[in-house]
C-alpha positions as CSV (number, residue, x, y, z in Angstrom):
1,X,0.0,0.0,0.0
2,X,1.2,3.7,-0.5
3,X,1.5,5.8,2.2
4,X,-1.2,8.2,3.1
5,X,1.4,11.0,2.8
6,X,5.1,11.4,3.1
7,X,6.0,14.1,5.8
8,X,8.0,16.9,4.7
9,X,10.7,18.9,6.5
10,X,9.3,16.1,9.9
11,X,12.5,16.9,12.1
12,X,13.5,20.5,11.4
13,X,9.7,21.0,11.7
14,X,9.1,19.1,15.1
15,X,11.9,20.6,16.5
16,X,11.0,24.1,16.0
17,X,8.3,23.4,18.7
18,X,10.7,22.9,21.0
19,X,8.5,20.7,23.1
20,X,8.0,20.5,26.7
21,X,7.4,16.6,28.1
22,X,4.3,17.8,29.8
23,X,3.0,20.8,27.4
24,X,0.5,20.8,25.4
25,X,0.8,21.2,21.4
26,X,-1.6,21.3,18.1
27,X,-1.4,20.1,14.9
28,X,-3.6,21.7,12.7
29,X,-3.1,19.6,9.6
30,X,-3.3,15.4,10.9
31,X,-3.1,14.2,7.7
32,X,-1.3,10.9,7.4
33,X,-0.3,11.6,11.2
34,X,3.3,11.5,10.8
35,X,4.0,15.4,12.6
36,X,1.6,14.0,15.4
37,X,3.3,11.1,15.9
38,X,6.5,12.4,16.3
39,X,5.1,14.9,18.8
40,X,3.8,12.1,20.7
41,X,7.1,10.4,21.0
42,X,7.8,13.7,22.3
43,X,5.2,14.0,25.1
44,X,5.3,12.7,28.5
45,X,2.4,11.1,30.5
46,X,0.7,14.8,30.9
47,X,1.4,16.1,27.6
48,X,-1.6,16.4,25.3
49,X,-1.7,16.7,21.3
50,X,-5.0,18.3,19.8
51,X,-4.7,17.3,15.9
52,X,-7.1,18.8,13.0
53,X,-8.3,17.6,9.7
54,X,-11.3,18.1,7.6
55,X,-11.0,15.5,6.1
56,X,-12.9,12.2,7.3
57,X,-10.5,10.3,5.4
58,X,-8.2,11.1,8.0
59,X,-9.5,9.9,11.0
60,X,-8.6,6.7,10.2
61,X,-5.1,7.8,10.5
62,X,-5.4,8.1,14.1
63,X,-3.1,6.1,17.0
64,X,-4.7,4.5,19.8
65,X,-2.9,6.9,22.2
66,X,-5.2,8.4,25.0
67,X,-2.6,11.7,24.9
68,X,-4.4,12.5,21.2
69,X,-7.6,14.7,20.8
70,X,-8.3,14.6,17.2
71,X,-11.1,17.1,15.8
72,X,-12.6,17.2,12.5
73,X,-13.1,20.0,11.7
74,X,-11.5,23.3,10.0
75,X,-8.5,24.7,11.6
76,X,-10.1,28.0,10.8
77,X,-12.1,27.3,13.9
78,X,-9.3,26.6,15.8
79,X,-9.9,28.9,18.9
80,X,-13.4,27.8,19.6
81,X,-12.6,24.2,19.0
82,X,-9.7,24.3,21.6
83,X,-12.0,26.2,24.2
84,X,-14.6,23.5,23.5
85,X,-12.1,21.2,23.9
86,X,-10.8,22.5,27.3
87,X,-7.4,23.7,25.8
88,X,-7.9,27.5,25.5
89,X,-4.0,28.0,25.8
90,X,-1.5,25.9,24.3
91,X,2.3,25.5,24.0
92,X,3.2,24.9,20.0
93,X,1.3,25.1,17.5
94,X,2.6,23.1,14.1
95,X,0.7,23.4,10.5
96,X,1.9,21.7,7.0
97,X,0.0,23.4,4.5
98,X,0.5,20.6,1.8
99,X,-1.9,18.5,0.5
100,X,-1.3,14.9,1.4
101,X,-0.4,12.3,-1.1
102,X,-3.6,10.5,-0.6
103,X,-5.3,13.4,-2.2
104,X,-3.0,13.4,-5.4
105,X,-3.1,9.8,-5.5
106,X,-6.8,9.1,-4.9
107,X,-8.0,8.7,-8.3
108,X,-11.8,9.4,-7.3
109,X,-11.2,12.8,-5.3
110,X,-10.1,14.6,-8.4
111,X,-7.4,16.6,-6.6
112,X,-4.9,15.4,-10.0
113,X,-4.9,15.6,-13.8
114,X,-3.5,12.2,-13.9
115,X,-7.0,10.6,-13.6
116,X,-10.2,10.8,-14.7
117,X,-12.8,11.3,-12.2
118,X,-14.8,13.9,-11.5
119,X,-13.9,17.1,-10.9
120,X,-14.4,18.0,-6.5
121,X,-11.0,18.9,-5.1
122,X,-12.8,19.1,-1.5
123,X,-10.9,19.1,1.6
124,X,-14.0,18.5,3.5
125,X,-16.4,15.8,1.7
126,X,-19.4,17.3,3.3
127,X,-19.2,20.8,1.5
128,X,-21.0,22.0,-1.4
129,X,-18.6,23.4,-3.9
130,X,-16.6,21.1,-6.0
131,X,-14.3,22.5,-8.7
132,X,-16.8,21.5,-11.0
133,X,-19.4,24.1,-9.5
134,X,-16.1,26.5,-10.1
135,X,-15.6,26.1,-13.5
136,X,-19.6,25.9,-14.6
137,X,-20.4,29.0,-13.1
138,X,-17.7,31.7,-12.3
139,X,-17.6,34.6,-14.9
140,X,-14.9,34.9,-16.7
141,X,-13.5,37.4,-14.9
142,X,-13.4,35.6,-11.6
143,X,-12.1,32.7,-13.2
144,X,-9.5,34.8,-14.8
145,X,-8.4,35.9,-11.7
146,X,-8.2,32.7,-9.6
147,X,-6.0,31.0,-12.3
148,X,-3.8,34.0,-12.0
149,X,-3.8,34.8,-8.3
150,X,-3.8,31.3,-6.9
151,X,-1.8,29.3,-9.9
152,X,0.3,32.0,-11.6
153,X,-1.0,30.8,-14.8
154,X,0.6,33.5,-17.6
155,X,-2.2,33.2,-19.8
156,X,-5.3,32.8,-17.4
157,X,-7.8,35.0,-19.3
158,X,-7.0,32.7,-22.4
159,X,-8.1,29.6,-20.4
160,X,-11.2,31.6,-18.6
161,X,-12.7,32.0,-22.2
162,X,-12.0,28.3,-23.1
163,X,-13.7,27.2,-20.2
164,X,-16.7,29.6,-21.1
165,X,-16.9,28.5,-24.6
166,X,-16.6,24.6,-23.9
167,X,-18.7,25.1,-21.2
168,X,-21.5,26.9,-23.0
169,X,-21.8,23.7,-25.3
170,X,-21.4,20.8,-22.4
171,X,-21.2,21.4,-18.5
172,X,-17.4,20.4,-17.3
173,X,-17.8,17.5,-14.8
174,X,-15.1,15.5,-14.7
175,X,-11.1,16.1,-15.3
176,X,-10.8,15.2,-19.1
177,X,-13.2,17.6,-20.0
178,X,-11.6,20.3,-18.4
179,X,-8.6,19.5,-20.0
180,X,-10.2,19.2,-22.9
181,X,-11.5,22.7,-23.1
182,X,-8.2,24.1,-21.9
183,X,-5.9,21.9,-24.1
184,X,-5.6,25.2,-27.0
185,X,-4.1,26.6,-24.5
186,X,-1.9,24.1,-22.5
187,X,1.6,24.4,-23.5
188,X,2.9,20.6,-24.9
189,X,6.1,21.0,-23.9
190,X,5.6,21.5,-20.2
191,X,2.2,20.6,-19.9
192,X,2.3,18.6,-16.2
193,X,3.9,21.8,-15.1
194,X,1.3,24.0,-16.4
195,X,-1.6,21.4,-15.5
196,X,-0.2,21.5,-12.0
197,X,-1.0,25.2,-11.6
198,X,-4.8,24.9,-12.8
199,X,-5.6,22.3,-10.5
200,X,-3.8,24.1,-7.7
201,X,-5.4,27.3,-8.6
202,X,-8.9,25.6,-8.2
203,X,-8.5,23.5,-5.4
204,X,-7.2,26.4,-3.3
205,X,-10.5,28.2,-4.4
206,X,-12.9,25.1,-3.7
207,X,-11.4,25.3,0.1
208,X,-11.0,28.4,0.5
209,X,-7.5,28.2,1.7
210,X,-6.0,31.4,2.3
211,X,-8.9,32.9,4.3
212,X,-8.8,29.8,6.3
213,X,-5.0,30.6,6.4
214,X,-5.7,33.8,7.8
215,X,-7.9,33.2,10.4
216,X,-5.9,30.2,11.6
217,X,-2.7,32.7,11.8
218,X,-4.6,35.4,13.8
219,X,-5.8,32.8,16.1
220,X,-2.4,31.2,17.0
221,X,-1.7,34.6,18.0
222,X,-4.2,34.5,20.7
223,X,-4.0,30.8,21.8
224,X,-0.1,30.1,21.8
225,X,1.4,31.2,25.4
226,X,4.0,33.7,25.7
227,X,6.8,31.6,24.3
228,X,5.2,29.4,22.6
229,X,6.2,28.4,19.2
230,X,4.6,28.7,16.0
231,X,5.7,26.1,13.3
232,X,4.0,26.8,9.3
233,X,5.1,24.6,6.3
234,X,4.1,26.4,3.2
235,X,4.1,25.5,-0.4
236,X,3.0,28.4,-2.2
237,X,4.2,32.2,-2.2
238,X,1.0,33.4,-1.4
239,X,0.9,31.5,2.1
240,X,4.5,31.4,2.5
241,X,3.8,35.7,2.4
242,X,1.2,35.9,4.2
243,X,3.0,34.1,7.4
244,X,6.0,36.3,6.9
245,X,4.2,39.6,7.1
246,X,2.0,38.4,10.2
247,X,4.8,36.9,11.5
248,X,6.8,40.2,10.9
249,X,4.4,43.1,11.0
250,X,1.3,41.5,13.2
251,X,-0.8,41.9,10.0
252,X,-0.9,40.4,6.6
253,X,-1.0,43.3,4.4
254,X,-0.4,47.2,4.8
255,X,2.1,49.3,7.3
256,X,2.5,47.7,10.7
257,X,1.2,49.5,13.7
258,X,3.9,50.9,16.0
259,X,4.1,52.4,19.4
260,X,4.8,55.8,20.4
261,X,8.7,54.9,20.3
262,X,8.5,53.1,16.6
263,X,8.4,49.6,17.5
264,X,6.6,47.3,15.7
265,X,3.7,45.6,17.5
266,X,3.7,42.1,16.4
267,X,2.9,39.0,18.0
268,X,5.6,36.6,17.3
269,X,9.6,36.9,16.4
270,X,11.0,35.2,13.8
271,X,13.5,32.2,15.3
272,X,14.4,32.1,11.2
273,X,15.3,35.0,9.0
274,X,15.8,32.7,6.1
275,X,13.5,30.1,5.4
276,X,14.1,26.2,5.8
277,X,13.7,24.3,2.9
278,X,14.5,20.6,2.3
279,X,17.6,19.3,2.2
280,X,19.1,17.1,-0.9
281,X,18.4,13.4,0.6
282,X,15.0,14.6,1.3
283,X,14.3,15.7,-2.0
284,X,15.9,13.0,-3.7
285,X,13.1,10.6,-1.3
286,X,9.9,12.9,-1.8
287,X,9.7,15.0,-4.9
288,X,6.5,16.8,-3.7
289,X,8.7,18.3,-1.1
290,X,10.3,20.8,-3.3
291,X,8.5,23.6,-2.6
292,X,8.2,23.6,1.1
293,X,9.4,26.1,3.0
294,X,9.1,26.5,6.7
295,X,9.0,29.4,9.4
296,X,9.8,29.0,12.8
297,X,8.2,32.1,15.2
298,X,8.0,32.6,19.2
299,X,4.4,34.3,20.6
300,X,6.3,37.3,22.9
């Protein structure tokens, strides 16, 4: 059997939470389980691990460890979860923003162009908007825009109007036809590569990532303890930004607010100017790691 997912940057990562035996830590993106099991190995007796996914696919990850609360539900609710769960304040708090393997390789979820399935790219199983609801009815425009903002796709108004003129003809349902209407416009030559970005571009709208991003960052603000660590694996520059300005300004866009002596109010320091990325031997083990990038930050 393939793994569920292969995790990246695992040490570098788990270490940045520089974990207490007895504290208590979260990790807002379970996954495969193989950051929360190294926390656990971490843990003592009276340490706790509160663990997210969306995902019921997931759960079935879980170990039989009674240290592990494992909620699912959207980290985007992550202060009200832990409250609910009777863990208001918490120690280290770790999220890897990459999609797990499973996902990719699952032919029926239709998170890859490799298969044909339908088109739903859903996180959360139980939600309402597939990719397919995406790509049938978003204007132009707004496709336009989430092809360029979320993929970097160069020529996203050229597939926007492909998708409106296949579309007009047949509804797009499943992951050959979308490639089919964009294929005019898919370069040959580097056309995994280009592929790649669509489906990223989409899937990231379906799930509304980067506002669940957001409130997920401000949140850690308020739950980690003075001290406290915050650990983010990011695989996109729009994520990896948007930690780096909160991170460094206390806000994701604009000027940061300063006090009467012009210091920055912020949050968190960075414990790494420069970010980690994966080293050779991991690359050379797990090719989906080549993007990541982490940041290591301390609540103040």
């Amino acid at each position: 059997m393939e793994p569920y997912h292969t995790s990246v940057l695992l040490h570098e990562s788990v270490d940045g939470l520089s974990i207490r035996p007895n504290g208590v830590y979260v990790d807002v993106t379970f996954g495969g389980g193989g950051h929360s099991r190294e926390i656990l190995k971490r843990l003592g007796p009276q340490g706790r691990l509160i663990a997210f996914d969306q995902d019921s696919d997931a759960l079935a990850n879980a170990p039989a460890d009674n240290r592990l609360v494992l909620i699912h539900g959207n980290f985007r609710f992550l202060k009200n979860y832990l409250r609910y769960a009777g863990y208001p304040q918490v120690d280290g708090l770790l999220a890897d923003l990459g999609v797990s393997g499973h996902h990719f390789d699952s032919q029926e979820r239709g998170f890859s162009f490799r298969f044909d399935s339908k088109l739903d790219m859903r996180m959360n199983q139980q939600a309402k908007t597939t990719a397919a609801t995406i790509v049938n009815t978003y204007t132009v425009d707004q496709l336009a825009n989430l092809f360029r903002l979320y993929g970097e796709v160069d020529n996203a108004g050229r597939i926007a109007k492909l998708i409106e003129a296949y579309r007009s003809k047949n509804q797009i349902v499943t992951v050959q036809q979308l490639k089919d209407a964009i294929a005019d416009a898919t370069p040959q030559k580097a056309a995994p590569k280009y592929l790649a970005k669509v489906f990223q571009a989409l899937r990231i709208e379906v799930n509304n990532e980067m506002l669940a991003l957001r409130e997920m960052i401000e949140q850690s603000a308020q739950v980690i303890k003075p001290g406290g660590k915050l650990v983010v694996i990011t695989y996109h520059s729009l994520e990896d930004r948007l930690v780096k300005n909160f991170v460094k300004n206390g806000q994701f866009e604009g000027q940061p607010e300063k006090d009467i002596y012009g210091n920055v109010n912020t949050p968190f320091r960075a414990e790494n100017r420069k970010v980690i990325v994966p080293n050779d031997a991991e690359l050379n083990e797990n090719s989906r790691s080549r993007s990541a990038k982490l940041r290591i930050a301390e609540k103040v």
